[in-house]
C-alpha positions as CSV (number, residue, x, y, z in Angstrom):
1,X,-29.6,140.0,69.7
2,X,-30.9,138.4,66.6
3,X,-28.8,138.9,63.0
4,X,-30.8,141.8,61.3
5,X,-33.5,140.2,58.7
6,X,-33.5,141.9,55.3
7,X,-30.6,142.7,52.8
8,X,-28.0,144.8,54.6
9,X,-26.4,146.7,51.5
10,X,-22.6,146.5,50.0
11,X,-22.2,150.1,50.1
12,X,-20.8,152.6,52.1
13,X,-22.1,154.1,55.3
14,X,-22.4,153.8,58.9
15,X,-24.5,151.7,61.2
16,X,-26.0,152.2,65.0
17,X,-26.5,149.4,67.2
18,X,-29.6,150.1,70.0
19,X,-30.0,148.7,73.1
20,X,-33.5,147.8,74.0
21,X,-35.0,151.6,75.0
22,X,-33.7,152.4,71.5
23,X,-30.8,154.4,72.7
24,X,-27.5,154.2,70.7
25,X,-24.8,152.1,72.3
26,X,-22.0,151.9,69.3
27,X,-21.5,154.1,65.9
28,X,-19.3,152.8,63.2
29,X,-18.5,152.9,59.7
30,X,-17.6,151.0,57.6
31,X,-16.5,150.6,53.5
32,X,-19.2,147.6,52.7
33,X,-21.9,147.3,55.4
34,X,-23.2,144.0,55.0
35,X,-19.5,142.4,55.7
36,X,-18.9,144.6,58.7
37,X,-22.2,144.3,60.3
38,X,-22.1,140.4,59.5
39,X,-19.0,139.9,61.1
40,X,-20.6,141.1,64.6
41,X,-22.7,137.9,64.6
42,X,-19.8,135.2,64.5
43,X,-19.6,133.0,67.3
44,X,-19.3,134.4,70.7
45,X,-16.0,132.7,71.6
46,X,-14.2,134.3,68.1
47,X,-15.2,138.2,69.6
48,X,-13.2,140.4,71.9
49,X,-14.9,140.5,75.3
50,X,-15.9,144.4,75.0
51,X,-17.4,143.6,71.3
52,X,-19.3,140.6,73.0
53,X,-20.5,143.1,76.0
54,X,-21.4,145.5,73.8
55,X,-23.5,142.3,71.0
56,X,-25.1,141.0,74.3
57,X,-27.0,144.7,75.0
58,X,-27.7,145.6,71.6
59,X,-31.4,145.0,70.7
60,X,-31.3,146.1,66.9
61,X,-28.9,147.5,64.4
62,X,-29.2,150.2,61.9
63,X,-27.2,151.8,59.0
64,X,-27.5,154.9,56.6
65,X,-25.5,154.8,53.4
66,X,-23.8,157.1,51.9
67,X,-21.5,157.7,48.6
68,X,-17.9,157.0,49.7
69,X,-15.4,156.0,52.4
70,X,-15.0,160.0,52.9
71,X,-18.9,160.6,53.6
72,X,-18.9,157.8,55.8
73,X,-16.0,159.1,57.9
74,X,-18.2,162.4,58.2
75,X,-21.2,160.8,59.2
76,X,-19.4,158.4,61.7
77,X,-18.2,161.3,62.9
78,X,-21.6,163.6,63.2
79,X,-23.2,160.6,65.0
80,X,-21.2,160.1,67.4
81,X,-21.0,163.4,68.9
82,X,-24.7,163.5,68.7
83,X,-25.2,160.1,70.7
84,X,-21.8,160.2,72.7
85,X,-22.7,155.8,72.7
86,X,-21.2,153.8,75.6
87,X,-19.3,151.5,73.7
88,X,-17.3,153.8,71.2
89,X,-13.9,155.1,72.3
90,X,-14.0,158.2,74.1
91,X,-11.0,160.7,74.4
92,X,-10.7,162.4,77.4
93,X,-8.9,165.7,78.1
94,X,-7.0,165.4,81.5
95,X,-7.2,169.2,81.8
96,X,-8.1,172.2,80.5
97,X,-5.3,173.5,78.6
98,X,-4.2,177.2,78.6
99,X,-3.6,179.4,75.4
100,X,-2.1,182.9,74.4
101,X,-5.3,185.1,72.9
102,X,-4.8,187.8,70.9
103,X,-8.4,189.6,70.7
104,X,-8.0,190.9,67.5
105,X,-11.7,191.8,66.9
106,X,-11.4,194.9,69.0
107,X,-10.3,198.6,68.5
108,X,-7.0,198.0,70.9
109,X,-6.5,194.5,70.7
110,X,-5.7,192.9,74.0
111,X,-3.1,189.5,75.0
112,X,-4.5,187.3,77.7
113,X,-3.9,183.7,79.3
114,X,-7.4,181.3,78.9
115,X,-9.0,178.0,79.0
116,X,-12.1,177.0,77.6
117,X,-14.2,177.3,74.6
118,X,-12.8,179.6,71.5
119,X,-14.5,182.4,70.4
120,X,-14.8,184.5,67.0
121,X,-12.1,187.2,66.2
122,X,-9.6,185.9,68.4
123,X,-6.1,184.6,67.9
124,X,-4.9,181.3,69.7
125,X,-1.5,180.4,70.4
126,X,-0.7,176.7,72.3
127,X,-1.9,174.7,74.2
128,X,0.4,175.1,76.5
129,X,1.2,172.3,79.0
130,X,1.4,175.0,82.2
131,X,0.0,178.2,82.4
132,X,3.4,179.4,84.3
133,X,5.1,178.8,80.8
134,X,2.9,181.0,79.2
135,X,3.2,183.7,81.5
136,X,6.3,183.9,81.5
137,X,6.6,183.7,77.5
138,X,4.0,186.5,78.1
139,X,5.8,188.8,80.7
140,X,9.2,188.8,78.4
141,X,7.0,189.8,75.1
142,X,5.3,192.6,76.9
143,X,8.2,194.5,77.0
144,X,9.3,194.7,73.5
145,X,5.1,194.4,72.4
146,X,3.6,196.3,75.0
147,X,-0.2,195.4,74.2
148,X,-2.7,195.7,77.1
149,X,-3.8,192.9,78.9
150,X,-6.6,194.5,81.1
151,X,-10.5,193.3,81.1
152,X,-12.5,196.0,79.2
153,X,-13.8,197.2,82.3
154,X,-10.7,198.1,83.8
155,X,-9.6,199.8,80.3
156,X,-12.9,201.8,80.5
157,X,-12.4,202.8,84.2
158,X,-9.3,204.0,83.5
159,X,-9.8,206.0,80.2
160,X,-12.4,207.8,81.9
161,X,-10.4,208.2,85.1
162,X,-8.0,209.7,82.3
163,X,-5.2,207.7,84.4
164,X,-3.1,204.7,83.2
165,X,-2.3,201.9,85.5
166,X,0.8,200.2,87.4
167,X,1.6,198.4,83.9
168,X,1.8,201.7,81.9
169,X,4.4,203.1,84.4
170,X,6.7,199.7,84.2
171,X,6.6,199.8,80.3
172,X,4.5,196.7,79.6
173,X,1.5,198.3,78.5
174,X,1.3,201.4,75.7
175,X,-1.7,202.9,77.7
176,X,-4.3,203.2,74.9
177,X,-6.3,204.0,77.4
178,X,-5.3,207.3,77.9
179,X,-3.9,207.8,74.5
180,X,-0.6,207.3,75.0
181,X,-0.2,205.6,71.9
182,X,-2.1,205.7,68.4
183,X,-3.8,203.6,66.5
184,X,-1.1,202.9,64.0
185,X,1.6,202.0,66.0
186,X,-0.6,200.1,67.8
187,X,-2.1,198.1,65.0
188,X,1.9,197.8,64.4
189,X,3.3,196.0,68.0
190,X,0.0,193.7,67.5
191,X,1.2,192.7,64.0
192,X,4.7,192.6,65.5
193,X,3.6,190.4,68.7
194,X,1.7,187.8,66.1
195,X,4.4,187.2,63.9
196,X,7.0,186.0,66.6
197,X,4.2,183.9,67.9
198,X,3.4,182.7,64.4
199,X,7.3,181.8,63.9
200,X,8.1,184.9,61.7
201,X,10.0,186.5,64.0
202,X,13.5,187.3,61.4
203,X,11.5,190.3,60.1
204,X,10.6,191.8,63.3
205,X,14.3,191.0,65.1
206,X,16.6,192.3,61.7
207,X,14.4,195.4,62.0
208,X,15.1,196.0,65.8
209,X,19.0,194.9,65.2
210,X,19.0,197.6,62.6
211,X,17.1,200.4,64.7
212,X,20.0,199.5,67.3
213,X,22.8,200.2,64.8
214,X,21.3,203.4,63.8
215,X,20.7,204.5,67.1
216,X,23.8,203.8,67.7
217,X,25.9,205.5,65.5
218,X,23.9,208.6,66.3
219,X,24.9,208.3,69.5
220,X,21.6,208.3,70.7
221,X,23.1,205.1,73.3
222,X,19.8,205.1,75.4
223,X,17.5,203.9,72.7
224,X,19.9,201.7,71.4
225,X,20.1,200.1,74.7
226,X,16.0,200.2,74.6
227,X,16.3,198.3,71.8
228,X,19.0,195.4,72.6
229,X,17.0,194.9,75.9
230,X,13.8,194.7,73.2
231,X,16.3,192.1,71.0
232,X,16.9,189.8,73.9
233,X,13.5,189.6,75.5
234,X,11.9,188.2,72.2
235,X,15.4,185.7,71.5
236,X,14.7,184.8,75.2
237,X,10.7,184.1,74.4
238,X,12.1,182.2,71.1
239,X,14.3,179.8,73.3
240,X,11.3,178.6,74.9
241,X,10.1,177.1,71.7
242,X,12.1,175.0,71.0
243,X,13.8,174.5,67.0
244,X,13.0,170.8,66.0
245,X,12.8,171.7,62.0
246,X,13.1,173.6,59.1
247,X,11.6,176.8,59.0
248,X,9.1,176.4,56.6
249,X,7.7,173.0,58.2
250,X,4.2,172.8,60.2
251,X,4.0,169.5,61.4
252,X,1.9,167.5,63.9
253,X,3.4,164.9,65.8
254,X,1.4,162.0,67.6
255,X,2.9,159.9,70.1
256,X,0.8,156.9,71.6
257,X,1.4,154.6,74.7
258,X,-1.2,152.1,75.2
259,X,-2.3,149.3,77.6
260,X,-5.4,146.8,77.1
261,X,-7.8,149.4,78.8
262,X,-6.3,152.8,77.9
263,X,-4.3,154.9,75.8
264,X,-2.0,157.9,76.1
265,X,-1.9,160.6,73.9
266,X,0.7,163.4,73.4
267,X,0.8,165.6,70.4
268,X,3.0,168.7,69.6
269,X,2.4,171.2,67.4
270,X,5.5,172.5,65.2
271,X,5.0,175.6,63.4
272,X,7.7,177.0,61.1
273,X,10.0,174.7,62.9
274,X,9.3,175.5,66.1
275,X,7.2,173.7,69.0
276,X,4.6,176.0,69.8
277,X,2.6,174.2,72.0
278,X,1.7,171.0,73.3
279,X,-1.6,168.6,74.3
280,X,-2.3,165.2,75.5
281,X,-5.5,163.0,76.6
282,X,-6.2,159.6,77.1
283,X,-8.2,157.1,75.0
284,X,-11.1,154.8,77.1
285,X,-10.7,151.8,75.0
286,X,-14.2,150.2,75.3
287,X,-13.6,148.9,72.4
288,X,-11.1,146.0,70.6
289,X,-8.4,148.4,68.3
290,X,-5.1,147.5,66.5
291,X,-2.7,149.9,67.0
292,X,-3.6,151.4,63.0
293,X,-7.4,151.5,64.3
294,X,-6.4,152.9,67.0
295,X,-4.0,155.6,65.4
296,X,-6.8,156.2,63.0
297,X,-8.9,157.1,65.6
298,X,-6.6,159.5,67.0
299,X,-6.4,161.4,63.9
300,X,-10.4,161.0,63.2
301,X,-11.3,162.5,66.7
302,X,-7.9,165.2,66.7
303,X,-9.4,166.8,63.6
304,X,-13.0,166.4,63.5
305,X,-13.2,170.2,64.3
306,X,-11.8,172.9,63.3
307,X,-8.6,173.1,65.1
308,X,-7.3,176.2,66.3
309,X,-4.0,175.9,65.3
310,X,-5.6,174.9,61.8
311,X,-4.3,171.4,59.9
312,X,-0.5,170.7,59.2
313,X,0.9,169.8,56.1
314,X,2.4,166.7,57.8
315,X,0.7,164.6,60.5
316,X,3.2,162.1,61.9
317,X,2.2,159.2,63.5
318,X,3.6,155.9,65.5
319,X,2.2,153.5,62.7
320,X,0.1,153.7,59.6
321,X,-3.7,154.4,60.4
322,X,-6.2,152.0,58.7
323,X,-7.2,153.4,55.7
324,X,-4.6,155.5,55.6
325,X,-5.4,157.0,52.1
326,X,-9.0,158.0,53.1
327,X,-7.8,159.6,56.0
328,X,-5.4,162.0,53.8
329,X,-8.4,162.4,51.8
330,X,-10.3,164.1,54.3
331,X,-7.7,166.1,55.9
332,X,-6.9,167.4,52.7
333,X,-10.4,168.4,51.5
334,X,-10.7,170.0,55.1
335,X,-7.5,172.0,54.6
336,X,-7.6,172.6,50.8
337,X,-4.4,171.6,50.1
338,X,-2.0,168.0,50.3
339,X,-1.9,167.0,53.6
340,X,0.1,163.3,54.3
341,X,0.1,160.9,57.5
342,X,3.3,159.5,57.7
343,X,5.6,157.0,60.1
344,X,9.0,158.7,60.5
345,X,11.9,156.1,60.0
346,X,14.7,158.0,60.2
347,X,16.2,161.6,61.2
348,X,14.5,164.9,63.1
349,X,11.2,163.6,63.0
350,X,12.0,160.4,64.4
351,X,13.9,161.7,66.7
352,X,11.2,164.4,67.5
353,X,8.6,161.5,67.2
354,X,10.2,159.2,70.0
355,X,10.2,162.2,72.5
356,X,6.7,162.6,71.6
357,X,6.3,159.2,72.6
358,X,8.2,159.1,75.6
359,X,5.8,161.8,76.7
360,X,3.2,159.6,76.1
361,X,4.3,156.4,78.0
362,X,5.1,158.9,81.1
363,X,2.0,160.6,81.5
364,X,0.0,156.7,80.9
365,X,2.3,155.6,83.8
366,X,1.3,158.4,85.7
367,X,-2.1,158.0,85.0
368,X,-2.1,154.2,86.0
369,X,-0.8,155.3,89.6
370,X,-3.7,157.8,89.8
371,X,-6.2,155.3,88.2
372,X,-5.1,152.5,90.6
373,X,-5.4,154.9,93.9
374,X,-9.2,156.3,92.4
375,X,-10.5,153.7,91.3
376,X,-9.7,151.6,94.3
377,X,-10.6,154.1,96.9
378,X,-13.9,155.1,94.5
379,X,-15.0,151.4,95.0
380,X,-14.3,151.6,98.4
381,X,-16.5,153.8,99.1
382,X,-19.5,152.6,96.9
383,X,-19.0,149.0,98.6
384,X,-18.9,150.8,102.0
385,X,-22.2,153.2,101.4
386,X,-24.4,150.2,99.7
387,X,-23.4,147.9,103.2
388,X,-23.6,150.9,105.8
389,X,-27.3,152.4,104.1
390,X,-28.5,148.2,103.4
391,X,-28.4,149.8,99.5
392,X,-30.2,146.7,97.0
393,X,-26.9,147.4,95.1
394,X,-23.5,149.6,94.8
395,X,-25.1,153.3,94.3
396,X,-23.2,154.2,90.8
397,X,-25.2,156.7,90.2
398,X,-26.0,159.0,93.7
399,X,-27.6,162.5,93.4
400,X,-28.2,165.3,95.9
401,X,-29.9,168.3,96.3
402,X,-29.3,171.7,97.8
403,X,-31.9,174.5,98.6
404,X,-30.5,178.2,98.8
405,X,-32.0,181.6,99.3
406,X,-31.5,185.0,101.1
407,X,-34.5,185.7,103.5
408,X,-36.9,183.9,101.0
409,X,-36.2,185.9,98.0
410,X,-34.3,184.3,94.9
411,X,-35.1,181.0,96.3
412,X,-33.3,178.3,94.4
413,X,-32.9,173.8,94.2
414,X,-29.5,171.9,93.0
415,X,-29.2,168.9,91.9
416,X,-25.9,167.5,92.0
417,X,-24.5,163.7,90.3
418,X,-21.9,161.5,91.0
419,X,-21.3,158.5,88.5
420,X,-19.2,155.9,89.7
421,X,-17.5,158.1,92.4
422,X,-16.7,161.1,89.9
423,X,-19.2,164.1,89.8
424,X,-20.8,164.6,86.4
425,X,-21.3,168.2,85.7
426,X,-23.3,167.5,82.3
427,X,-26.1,166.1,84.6
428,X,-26.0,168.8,86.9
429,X,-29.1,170.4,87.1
430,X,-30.9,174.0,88.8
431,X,-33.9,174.5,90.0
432,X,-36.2,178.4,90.4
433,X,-38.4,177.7,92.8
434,X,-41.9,178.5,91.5
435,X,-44.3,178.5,94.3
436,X,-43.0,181.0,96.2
437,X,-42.5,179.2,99.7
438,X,-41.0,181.9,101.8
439,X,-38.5,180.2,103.8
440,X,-40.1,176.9,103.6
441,X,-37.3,174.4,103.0
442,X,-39.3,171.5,103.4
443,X,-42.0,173.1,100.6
444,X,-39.0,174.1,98.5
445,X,-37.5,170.6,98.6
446,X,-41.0,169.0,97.6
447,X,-41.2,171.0,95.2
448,X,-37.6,170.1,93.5
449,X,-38.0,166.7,93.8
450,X,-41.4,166.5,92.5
451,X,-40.4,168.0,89.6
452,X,-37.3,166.0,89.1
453,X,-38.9,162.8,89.9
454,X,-41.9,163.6,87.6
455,X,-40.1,164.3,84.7
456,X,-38.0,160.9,85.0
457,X,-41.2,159.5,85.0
458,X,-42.7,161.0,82.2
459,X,-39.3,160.2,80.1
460,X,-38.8,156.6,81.4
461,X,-42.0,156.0,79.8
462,X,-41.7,157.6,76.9
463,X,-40.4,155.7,73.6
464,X,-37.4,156.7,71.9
465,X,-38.4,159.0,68.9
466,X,-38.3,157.9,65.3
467,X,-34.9,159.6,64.9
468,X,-33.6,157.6,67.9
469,X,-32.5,161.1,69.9
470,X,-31.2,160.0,73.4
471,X,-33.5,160.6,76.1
472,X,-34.5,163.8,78.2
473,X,-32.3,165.0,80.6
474,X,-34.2,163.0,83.7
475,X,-34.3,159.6,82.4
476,X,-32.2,158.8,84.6
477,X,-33.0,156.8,87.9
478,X,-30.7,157.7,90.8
479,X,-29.1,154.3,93.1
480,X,-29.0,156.8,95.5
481,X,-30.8,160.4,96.5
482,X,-28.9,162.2,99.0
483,X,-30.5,165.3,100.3
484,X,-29.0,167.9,102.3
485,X,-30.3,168.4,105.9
486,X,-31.5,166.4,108.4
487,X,-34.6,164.0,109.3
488,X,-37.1,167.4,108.4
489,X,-35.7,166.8,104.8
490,X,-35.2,163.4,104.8
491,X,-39.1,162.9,105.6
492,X,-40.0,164.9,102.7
493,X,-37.8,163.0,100.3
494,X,-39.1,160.3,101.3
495,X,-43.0,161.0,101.0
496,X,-42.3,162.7,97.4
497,X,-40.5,158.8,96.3
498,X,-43.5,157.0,98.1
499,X,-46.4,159.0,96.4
500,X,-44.9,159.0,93.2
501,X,-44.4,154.9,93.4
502,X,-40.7,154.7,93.7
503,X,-39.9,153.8,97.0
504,X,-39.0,150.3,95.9
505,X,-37.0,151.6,92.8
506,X,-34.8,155.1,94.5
507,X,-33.3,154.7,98.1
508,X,-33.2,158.0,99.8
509,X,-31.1,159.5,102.5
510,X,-30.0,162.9,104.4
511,X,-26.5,164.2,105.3
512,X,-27.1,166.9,108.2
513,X,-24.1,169.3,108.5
514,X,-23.8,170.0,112.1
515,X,-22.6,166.7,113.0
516,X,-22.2,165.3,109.4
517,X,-24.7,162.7,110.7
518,X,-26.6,160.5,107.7
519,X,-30.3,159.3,108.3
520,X,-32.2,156.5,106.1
521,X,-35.6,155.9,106.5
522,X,-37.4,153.8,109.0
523,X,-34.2,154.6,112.0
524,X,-34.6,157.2,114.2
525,X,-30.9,156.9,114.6
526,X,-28.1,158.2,112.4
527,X,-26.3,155.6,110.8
528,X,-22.6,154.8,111.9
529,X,-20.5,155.9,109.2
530,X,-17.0,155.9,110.5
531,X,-15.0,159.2,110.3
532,X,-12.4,159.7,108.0
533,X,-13.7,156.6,106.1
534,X,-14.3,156.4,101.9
535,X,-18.0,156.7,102.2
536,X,-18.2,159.6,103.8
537,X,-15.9,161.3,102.2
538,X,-17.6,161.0,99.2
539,X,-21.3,162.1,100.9
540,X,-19.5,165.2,102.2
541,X,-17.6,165.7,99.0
542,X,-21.4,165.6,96.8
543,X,-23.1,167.3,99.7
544,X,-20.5,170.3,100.1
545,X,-20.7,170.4,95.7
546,X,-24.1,170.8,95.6
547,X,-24.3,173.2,98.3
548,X,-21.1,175.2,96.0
549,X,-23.7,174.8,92.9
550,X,-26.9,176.1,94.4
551,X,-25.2,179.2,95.8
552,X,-23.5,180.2,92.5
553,X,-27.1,180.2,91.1
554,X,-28.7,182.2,93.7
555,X,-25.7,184.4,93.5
556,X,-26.7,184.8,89.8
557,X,-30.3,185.1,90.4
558,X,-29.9,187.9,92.9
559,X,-27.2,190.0,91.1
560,X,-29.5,189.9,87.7
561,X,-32.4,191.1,90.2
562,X,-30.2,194.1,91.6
563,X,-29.4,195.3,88.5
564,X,-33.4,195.0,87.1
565,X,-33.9,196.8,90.2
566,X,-31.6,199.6,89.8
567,X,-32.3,200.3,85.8
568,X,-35.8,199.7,86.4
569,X,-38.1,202.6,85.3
570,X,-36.2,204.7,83.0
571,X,-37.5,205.9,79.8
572,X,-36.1,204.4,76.5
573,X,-33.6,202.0,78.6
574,X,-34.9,198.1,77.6
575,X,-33.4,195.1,78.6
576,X,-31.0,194.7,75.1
577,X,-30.1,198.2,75.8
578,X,-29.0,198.3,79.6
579,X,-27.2,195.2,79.3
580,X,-25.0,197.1,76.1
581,X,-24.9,200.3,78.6
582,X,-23.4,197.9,81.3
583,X,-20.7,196.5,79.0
584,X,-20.0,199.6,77.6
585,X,-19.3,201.5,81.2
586,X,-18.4,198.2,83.0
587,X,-21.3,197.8,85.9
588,X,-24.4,199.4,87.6
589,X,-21.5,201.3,89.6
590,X,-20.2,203.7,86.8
591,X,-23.5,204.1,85.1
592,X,-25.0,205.6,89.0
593,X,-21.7,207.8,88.6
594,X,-21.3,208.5,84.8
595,X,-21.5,212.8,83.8
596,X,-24.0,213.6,81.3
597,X,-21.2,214.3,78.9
598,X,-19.9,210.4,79.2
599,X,-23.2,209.1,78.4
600,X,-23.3,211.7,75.5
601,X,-20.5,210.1,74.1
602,X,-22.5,206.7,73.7
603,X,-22.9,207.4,70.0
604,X,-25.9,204.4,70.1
605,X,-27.7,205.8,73.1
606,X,-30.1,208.4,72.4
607,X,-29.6,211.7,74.1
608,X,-33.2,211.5,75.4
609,X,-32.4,208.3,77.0
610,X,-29.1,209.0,78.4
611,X,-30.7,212.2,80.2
612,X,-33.4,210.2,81.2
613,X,-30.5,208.0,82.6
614,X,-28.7,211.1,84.6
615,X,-31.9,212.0,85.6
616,X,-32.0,209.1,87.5
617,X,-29.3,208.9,89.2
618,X,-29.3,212.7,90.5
619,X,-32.6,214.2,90.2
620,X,-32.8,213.3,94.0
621,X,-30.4,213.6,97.1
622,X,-31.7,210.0,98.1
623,X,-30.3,208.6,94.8
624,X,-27.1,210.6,94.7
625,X,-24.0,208.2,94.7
């Protein structure tokens, strides 16, 4: 790459190096441009390797300024997650942590254990580091806060059934259900249940302490002893989160273990004194980092959302972040209030701080022994599959494709990836089959692969927009297209490659699943791939996920059909509409079986409509339930 011509400006902003397709490699910012891009095109021998890699495949460079250090941290930010470039640091999640919820949107707000993406109206307590922690903090809060924890279609079957369940009976559910309990005193053991979790828990136990003494001295002993047993379940839940400060300080602690490669990174949140959760990832370092870059980084990437447990007035951190004082900036103007990143030196917090990092350097040894087995047995297998299918080169990138249907209805394709041994589910991709084949799986495969094959084309060709958006979701050539079945599929893979002109670019080959024999073209023979080895592990392991993936779809397709097919036909009753009826009674089950008088009680359902709905369902013996 050539140094960019023109006047590169001494002003804020962030620039984008391209590689040669006009896809962004690397995203930085930086306080004065022209000195940071300039010092990307020293001599060769003065950069860090990665920098060098990453110089060598950049074809052009491009910058946007903006106003200030805080603007640029924004944009640096915005871009990145937009491009996701190959040679920025990446943090990687080595799970999917588990949270308390607390749905507090609905009319009987209900506690639950859950991974995954956050949603509106909810409460979130955590992450937790095991779900068994959780549950039990759970289990011991139910009995003093007994909030339902059923799905809304088992709070709905039972409210009609006019019947509570097991929980109800054992005292860790009020049964709102049935009525058991009113709105108010509901609303109250919800309030109650948030403000232990929240650390305000004095309020809730000098009230139960002084309900105790009351009871007490009217010799009402039984709910006094209702009450104690209340008092030490919620002091047991308390011990679990463990006292580390004051109780006015929230705190976030940030302990980092590093290597050349990688990072570890363990981070407890404290709230009102209290550890109330936990979370750690580790940092790809594809890029040369200090340990203050790299500490800045942490802190960019930790908060560049909204978190759910919101921003602390203290961050605290193994060493001072580069550009420390920008960083505070922008926490602050994301929290509205002072926020510092600090290095504890002495006392609780370094005390707390070097646990934090001993977590850290654990879990990056532990994650060395793992990388060390993976990766080697990973390349193992690569080596083994590019020798035993005479592959031009390791297959990195290896895709495979699944057909699945029930008596040629729903008929549906897969399309599996594996990048460098490790299945990437962002590139997974499904398939309707249009043509209507029957049970053609020959047809059906064609047709998938076409399709696939066409649009790489088509978006291999195509120039990278003015913008510079990455490219389609095909652009993608596979070192390796795996299909499942025997020679019958392996024939048509191959005439689909050959008439689209990329025989010589995508080796094919078929996995059959009767004697897990694997066929390449131009050998009437399987190829010997020994049992038990690496490579075909890996086959089998992509084969039996793709086979997993295109099932779950046609699962999906078929149930959607079912339930078209049983609301079908009745007046007033639109898509928008039956799907609300279906959440509101819990399935195609209880609306077949709902009275006249339940579907009454649907305030939003017209009465016309929700006759025209028992109608339906009873009008004829052949439809009775």
């Amino acid at each position: 790459m050539q140094k960019p011509s023109g006047v590169i400006p001494e002003t804020p902003g962030s620039y984008q190096f391209k590689d040669a397709s006009g896809r962004v490699i690397y995203v930085g910012k930086a306080n004065n441009l022209r000195a940071r891009v300039n010092s990307y095109f020293a001599k060769t021998d003065s950069l860090h390797p990665r920098t060098c890699n990453m110089v060598n495949a950049a074809h052009s460079v491009e910058w946007i300024e903006v106003r200030n250090e805080i603007e640029a941290l924004i944009l640096e930010h915005s871009l990145i997650n937009r491009y996701s470039p190959r040679f920025n640091i990446r943090l990687r999640d080595d799970k999917s942590y588990p949270f308390l919820a607390v749905t507090i949107d609905e009319q009987w707000p209900r506690v639950m254990v859950m991974r995954g993406r956050k949603r509106k109206g909810t409460r979130y307590f955590g992450p937790y580091p095991h779900s068994w922690a959780i549950h039990e903090t759970l289990d011991l809060l139910l009995k003093t806060f007994p909030i339902r924890t059923c799905s809304a279609a088992t709070f709905k079957q039972h409210e009609r059934l006019g019947r509570p369940c097991l929980l109800f009976h054992i005292e860790k559910c009020s049964g709102p259900c049935v009525g058991s309990v009113d709105a108010s005193k509901y609303s109250e053991l919800v309030h109650d249940f948030l403000q232990v979790m929240d650390g305000e828990s004095e309020v809730v136990v000098n009230r139960l302490e002084k309900q105790m003494a009351e009871s007490s001295q009217a010799q009402e002993f039984e709910r006094a002893a209702k009450h104690r047993d209340h008092l030490e379940a919620i002091k047991l839940a308390l011990e679990r989160q463990q006292m580390v400060g004051e109780r006015d300080e929230d705190l976030d602690v940030i302990g980092i273990a590093e290597d050349e490669f990688e990072a570890s990174v363990q981070v407890f949140y404290v709230r009102k004194g209290r550890v109330v959760g936990r979370k750690g990832f580790i940092v790809d370092k594809v890029e040369d980092v200090t340990s203050a870059e790299l500490a800045a980084l942490v802190v960019e990437r930790l908060y560049d959302e909204s978190p759910i447990l919101g921003i602390p007035k203290i961050v605290v951190v193994p060493c001072e972040p580069e550009r420390n004082e920008v960083l505070e900036q922008w926490l602050s103007q994301s929290k509205n209030s002072k926020v510092e990143v600090r290095v504890p030196y002495r006392g609780d917090k370094r005390e707390l701080h070097e646990l934090v990092t001993q977590n850290a350097t654990q879990e990056l040894n532990r994650h060395r022994l793992r990388r060390a087995a993976d990766h080697t047995a990973r390349s193992r297998a690569l080596s083994e599959l590019q020798d035993l299918l005479g592959l031009p080169e390791a297959p990195l990138r290896i895709e495979c494709y699944d057909m699945a249907h029930l008596q040629g209805t729903d008929y549906v394709g897969s399309m599996v990836v594996l990048e460098d041994g490790l299945p990437l589910k962002r590139e997974y991709r499904r398939f309707k089959i249009k043509s209507g084949q029957g049970n053609d799986d020959y047809a059906a495969m064609r047709e998938v692969l076409t399709r696939r094959l066409t649009a790489y084309i088509k978006e291999r060709d195509q120039p990278v927009n003015e913008r510079g958006d990455r490219p389609g979701k095909f652009s993608y050539a596979p070192q390796l297209l795996l299909v499942d079945g025997g020679k019958g599929q392996l024939g048509v893979a191959e005439q689909v490659v050959r008439e689209l002109g990329l025989e010589h670019e995508i080796p094919v080959a078929a996995l059959a699943k009767r004697l897990e024999e694997v066929f390449i073209p131009g050998n009437d023979q399987p190829v010997e791939v020994p049992r038990g080895s690496d490579a075909l592990f890996m086959l089998q392991v992509i084969r039996d996920e793709a086979h997993r993936f295109a099932n779950r779809f046609h699962r999906e397709l078929r149930g959607k059909r079912m339930i078209k097919s049983e609301l079908d036909g009745i007046s007033g009753l639109g898509p928008t509409r039956a799907k609300k009826l279906l959440d509101a009674l819990g399935g195609v089950k209880q609306v077949k079986t709902a009275t006249r008088e339940a579907l009454a009680e649907l305030k939003w359902l017209p009465k016309r409509t929700a006759d025209a709905i028992f109608e339906h369902f009873h009008s004829s013996p052949d439809n009775t339930p």
